[in-house]
C-alpha positions, 0 to 999 in steps of 0.5 A, a space after each residue: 774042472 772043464 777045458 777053456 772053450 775054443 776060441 770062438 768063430 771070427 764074427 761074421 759081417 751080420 748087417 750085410 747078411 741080416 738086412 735083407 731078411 729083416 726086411 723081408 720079415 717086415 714086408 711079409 708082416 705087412 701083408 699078414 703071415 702065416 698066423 693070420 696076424 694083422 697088418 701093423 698098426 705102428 710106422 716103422 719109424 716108432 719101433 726103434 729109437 736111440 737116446 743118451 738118456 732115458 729109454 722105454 721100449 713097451 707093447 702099445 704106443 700109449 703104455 711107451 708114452 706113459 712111460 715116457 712121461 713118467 721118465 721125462 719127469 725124472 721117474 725111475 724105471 720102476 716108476 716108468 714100468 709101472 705106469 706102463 703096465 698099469 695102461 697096458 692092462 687097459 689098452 691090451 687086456 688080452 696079454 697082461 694086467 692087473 688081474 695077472 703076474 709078473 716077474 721083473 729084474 731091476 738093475 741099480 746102476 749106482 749100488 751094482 745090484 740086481 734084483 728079481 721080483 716074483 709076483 708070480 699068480 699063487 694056487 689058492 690054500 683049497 687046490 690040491 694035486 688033482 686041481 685039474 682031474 676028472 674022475 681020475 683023467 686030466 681035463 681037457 687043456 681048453 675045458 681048464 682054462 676058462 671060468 674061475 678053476 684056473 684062477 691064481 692069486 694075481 701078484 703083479 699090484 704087490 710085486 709093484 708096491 715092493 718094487 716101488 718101495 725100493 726103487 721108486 722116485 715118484 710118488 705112488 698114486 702118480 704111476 696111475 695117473 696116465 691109465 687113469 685118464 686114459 680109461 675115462 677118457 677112452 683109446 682107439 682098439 687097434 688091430 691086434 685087439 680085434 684081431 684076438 677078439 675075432 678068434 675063436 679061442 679068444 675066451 670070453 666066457 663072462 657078461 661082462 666081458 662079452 658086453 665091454 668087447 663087443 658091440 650091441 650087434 655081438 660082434 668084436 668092437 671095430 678097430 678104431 672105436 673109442 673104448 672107455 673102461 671107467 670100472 677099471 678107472 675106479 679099481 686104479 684110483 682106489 689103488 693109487 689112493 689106498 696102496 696095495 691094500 685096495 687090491 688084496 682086501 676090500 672090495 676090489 677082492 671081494 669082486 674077484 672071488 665072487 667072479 671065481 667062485 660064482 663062475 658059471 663053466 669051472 667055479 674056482 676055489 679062490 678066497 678073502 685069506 688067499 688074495 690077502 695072504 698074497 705075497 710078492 718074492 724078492 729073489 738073487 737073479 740067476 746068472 751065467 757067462 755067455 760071448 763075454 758078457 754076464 747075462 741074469 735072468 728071472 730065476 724059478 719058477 721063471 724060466 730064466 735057468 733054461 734061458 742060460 742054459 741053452 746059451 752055454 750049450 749053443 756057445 760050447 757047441 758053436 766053438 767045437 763045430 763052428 756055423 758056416 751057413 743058417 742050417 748050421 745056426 738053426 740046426 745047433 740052436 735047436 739041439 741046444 734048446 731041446 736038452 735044456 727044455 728036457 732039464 725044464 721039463 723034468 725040473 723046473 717049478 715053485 723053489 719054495 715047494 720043490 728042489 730045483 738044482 738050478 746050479 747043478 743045470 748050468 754047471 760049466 761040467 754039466 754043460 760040458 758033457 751034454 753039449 757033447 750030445 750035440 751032433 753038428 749034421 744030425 738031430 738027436 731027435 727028443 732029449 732025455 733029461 740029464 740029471 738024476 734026483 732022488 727021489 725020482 721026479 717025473 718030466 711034464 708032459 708037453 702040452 698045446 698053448 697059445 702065445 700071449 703075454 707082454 714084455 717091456 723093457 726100460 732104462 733110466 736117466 741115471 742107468 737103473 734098468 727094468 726088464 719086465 715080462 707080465 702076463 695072464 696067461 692065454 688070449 684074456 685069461 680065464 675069461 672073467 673080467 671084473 671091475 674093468 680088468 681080466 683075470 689070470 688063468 694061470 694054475 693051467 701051467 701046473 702039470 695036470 697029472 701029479 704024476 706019471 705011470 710010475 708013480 714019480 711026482 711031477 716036480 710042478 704039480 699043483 700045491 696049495 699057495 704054490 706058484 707054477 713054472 713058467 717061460 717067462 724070461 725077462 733078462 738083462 745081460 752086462 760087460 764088465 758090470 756095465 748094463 748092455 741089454 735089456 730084453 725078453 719077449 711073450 708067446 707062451 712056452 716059446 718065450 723061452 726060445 724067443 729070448 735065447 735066440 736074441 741074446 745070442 744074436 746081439 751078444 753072440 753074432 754082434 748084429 745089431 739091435 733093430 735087426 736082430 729084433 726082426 730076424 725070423 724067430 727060430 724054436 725047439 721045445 724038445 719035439 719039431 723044430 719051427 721056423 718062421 715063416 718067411 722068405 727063405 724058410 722053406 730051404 732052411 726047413 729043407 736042410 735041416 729035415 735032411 738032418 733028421 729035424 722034423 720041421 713046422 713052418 709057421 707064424 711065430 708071433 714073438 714081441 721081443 722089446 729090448 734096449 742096448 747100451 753101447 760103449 758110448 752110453 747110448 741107449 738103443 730101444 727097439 721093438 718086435 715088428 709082429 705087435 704093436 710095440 713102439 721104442 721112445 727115448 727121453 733127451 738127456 
């Protein structure tokens, strides 16, 4: 058995060192940072709330008041998740949708029960291993992505009727009526839309698309334009009105293979019997102790095993080598994430296909033994993995990705508790848009190579009906059984690193939930240390390159949207200050 840990450092008095980052981060993010992302588009003021009641923290002001509407009308969370994420496939089509996936935790604060659901995107029954392989050469990443080829079976309307079917109080067609009429009758773009559309890798490789999100001159449509989509107005009433069915079969299906298969760049391999053959998983969340809390996170293919895992590695750390400065916290977070994003790396893909010893990875022994590895002046440069299957799997390669996706997360008026992370994988997916919504490109988080030189499988190679591993981390974290956080973030493989760095600011450091939420975002994927760019960040980079960290100093746009419960009962909502997320509670 292991040794009790050392008791951990006294808590620092975090408010009075955080503020002035926090607000410098503010204030950079105002005059745009290093990313080129845009002024934000939400008063400060929204981005946090406090209530004794219901509380929703969401992407876009209007999926928050969907949400809101459906709380104060004595909706569930679910009910409130769902009309949230119904609008933000109209309103920000560029991160999630209907077209895509998502993995949802749901707490039952009467029963204790949490639960994850899957609606994780499926290979079609026609991939294969070499899905992504040009005479014997892995495609391009960005060639890949675009068109039908990278097209899964979308999850998140299924994932929705189960959800609802358990934990919903509404009725069903209800959930739509706020995207609905905001589809007929039009929002304003926002900054970030335009921004996205502006880039050159925001992908719209379809008619149809080109001709919804761009003016009659070619050019990104102006921030501030009303945007109607009544297509996607149709494609929700006909799903309020039939159920899931209207999505899997009919003619909502029958439009989204004719997209994939007639494709003009990457025709895909999509049919009628994968989409109806879809099913949403209903999974036990993975957990582990971290700072006197239990936190529970999504489970494989989710990325909420490497969540935990840099948590009990950075906790055992911290307490044999305790942080007196920034460069101290930085450098052993970093050290932490790389050994757990090589166990990812090698390990992590479909339950249902592959073994994954999920277990054996959060191991208190395990734990022990790799953290030891952790040397509290100098890096330990790329990680190995530390665990040995037979037979032997080899480590996806890392690979170049664009950060995109959207977090929400919401509690009820009786403490039901969603926390939900959605997506369509990059900047409008694949690029197809069919009946007023964006469809996934997904299958590109398979390893394109099936293997490596050795002829050892790589564990998230493609299979036909399998589902690949993602970053994807919505968590939620409890003190003696009662719920204290709700929380994740979107931005690609740094979801990860994102949601481990601020659980282990709220429950680890005790800084406060609007703050810790703007602290500037520290990551490691098991290759360069990156550091946000803001004030300070340069002497930081210094002193951790004079500990062997090779260092990037970049923007990193996290959209981290939590909701604390203090020992009161009182919910605290706060959101991420990079996007446009807003935080708003109901009366109780």
């Amino acid at each position: 058995m292991s040794e009790p840990l050392p008791p951990p450092a006294p808590m620092r008095r975090w408010r009075l060192r955080l503020l002035p980052a926090a607000c410098a981060l503010v204030a950079l993010l105002m005059a745009a940072n290093a990313s080129g992302d845009v002024q934000p588009w939400v008063p400060e003021e929204k981005r946090s709330a406090q209530t004794e009641g219901a509380m929703a923290v969401t992407a876009n002001p209007h999926a928050t008041r969907a949400a809101h509407e459906l709380l104060a009308a004595g909706g569930s969370a679910v009910d409130a998740a769902i009309a949230a994420q119904l609008v933000l496939t109209l309103v920000e089509p560029q991160s999630s949708g209907i077209g895509g996936g998502a993995f949802l935790l749901h707490h039952d604060a009467g029963t204790g029960e949490t639960l994850a659901y899957d609606g994780r995107e499926t290979a079609p029954a026609a991939a294969d291993a070499g899905l992504f392989l040009q005479d014997g050469e892995p495609m391009d990443f960005r060639e890949a992505v675009s068109g039908g080829l990278a097209v899964g079976v979308p999850g998140v309307v299924r994932l929705f009727e189960q959800a609802h079917a358990r934990h919903g109080a509404r009725p069903w067609a209800e959930l739509f009526q706020p995207a609905i009429e905001l589809a007929r009758e039009g929002f304003e773009v926002s900054p970030r839309l335009n921004d996205i559309l502006q880039r050159e890798w925001a992908i719209l490789d379809n008619e149809a698309a080109r001709a919804y999100f761009h003016t009659d001159e070619g050019e990104p449509l102006p921030v501030g334009q009303r945007l109607r989509n009544p297509a996607l107005a149709d494609t929700l009433s006909r799903i309020a009105e039939a159920g899931a069915e209207a999505f899997y079969t009919g003619p909502i299906a029958e439009a989204i293979v004719d997209a994939v298969q007639g494709a003009a760049h990457n025709p895909g391999r999509l049919t009628l019997e994968d989409m109806a053959g879809y099913r949403a998983e209903v999974r036990e969340p993975v957990c582990a102790p971290y700072a006197g809390h239990r936190v529970c996170s999504a489970p494989p293919p989710a990325g909420g095993f490497v969540v935990l895992q840099i948590l009990g590695l950075l906790e055992r750390a911290e307490a044999v080598h305790p942080p007196e400065d920034e460069a101290d916290r930085a450098h052993l977070l970093a050290e932490a994430s790389r050994l757990a994003y090589a166990d990812r790396a090698r390990f992590a893909a479909d339950p249902d296909h592959e073994p994954v010893p999920v277990a054996d990875l959060l191991d208190a022994d395990y734990l022990d033994e790799r953290a030891a590895l952790i040397d509290p002046v100098r890096s330990m440069g790329e990680a190995e993995a530390g665990l040995a299957l037979e037979p032997e799997q080899a480590a996806m390669p890392r690979r170049p990705a664009r950060p995109s996706t959207s977090h929400l997360s919401i509690v009820d008026a009786q403490g039901n508790a969603v926390s939900m992370t959605s997506s369509v994988e990059m900047p409008f997916g694949s690029g197809l848009f069919v009946r007023g919504f964006i469809l996934n490109n997904q299958l590109t988080d398979f390893a394109f190579e099936p293997e490596d030189g050795n002829g050892d499988p790589v564990a998230n190679r493609v299979a036909p009906g399998k589902r690949p591993m993602s970053a994807m981390s919505p968590t939620l974290a409890f003190e003696d059984d009662a719920l204290r956080l709700a929380v994740g973030s979107p931005g690609g493989p740094w979801i990860i690193g994102y949601t481990a760095r601020h659980l282990a600011l709220v429950l680890g450091e005790g800084a406060p939930l609007a703050e810790a939420v703007a602290a500037p975002n520290w990551n490691n994927r098991n290759g360069p240390t990156k550091l946000e760019a803001v004030e300070g960040s340069e002497a930081l980079a210094g002193a951790l390159r004079e500990r062997g960290h090779e260092v990037s100093v970049r923007g990193m746009t996290s959209g981290v949207h939590a909701i604390f419960v203090d020992g009161d009962g009182v919910r605290h909502g706060a959101a991420d200050p990079r996007r446009e997320g807003t935080a708003l509670g109901v009366a109780p």
